[in-house]
N, C-alpha and C positions, 0 to 999 in steps of 0.2 A: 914797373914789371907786373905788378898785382893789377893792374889794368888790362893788360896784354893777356894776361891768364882771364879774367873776367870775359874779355870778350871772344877769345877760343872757345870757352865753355859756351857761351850764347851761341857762336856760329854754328856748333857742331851741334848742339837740338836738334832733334828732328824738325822742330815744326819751323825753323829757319829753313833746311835743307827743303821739306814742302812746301814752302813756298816757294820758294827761287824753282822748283823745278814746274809751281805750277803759273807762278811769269811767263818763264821762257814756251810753257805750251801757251799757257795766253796767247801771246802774242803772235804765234804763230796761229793759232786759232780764228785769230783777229785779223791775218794775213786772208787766211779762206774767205772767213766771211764777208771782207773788203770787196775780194775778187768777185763774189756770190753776188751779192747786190750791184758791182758796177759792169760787172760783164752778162750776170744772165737775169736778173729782177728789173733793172733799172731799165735797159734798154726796152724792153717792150711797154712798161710803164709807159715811158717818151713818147711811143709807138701809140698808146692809145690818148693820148693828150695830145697830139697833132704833132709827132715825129719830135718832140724837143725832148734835146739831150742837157741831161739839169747842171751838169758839170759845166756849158756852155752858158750856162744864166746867167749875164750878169751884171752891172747898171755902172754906165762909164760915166765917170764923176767930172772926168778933166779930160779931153781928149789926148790922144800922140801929138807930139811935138816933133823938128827936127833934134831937140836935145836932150828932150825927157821921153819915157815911153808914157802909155796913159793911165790915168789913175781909175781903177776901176773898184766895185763894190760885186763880189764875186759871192751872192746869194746859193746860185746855184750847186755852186763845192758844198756849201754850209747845207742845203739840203740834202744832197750826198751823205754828207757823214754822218745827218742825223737818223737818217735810212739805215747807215751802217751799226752804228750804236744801237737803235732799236733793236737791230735783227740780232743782235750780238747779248745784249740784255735781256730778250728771249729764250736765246740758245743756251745761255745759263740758269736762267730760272728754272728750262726742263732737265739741263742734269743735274740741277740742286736739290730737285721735284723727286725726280729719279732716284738720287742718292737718299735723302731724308726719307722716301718708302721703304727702300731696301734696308736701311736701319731698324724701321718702326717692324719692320718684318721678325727682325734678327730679333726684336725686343721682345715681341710676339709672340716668338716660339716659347711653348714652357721648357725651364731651366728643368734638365735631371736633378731633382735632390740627392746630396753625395751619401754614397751608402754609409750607415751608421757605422762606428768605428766598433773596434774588436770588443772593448771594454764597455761599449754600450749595449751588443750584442749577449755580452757576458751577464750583461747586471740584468737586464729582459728579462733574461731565461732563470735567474733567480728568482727574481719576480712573480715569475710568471709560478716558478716551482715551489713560493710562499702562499701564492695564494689556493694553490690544490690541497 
């Protein structure tokens, strides 16, 4: 039971919670940027390398048979995705970039000093009224 209670308490953290909420944008992020480089980056890439589509790259090891299909080495995908990882470990480092300034910013600002309390205000003015 004392295990069961251990790990309610771990799940319910916040910083459990921010994660898992920032997975699921991940990956939906990862979704975009998939889309981003194989629909509108990649293609003209191909375009200016004599029309080749990289997804298409690939080096057939063993040919088709009638009972096997072919065995291929599929280069092409693997430069794919390393396109897609790039662009995606870019796109985090600028709002890592982003967030880490907006910090330094907040850090930046000077702190109000909190007004001195009643009883230090009090002893001042003694003070102040021993040394006249």
């Amino acid at each position: 039971m004392k295990l069961i209670d251990e790990f309610k308490s771990f799940a319910m953290k916040g910083n459990v919670v921010d994660m898992a909420v920032g997975i699921i944008i991940g990956a939906a992020f990862g979704k975009i940027v998939s889309s981003a480089v194989s629909d509108i980056i990649m293609p003209p890439l191909g375009l200016l390398i004599g029309g080749v589509n990289f997804t298409d790259l690939k080096l057939v090891m063993k040919a088709a048979s009638e009972t096997a299909p072919a065995v291929t080495w599929n280069y092409g995908n693997f430069i794919q995705v390393c396109f897609d990882f790039l662009i995606i470990a870019f796109a985090v480092f600028l709002v890592i970039k982003a967030v880490n300034a907006a910090k330094k910013k907040e850090e930046a600002a000077p702190s109000v000093p909190p007004a001195p309390s009643k009883q230090e205000t009090l002893l001042t003015e003694i003070r102040d009224l021993l040394k006249k």
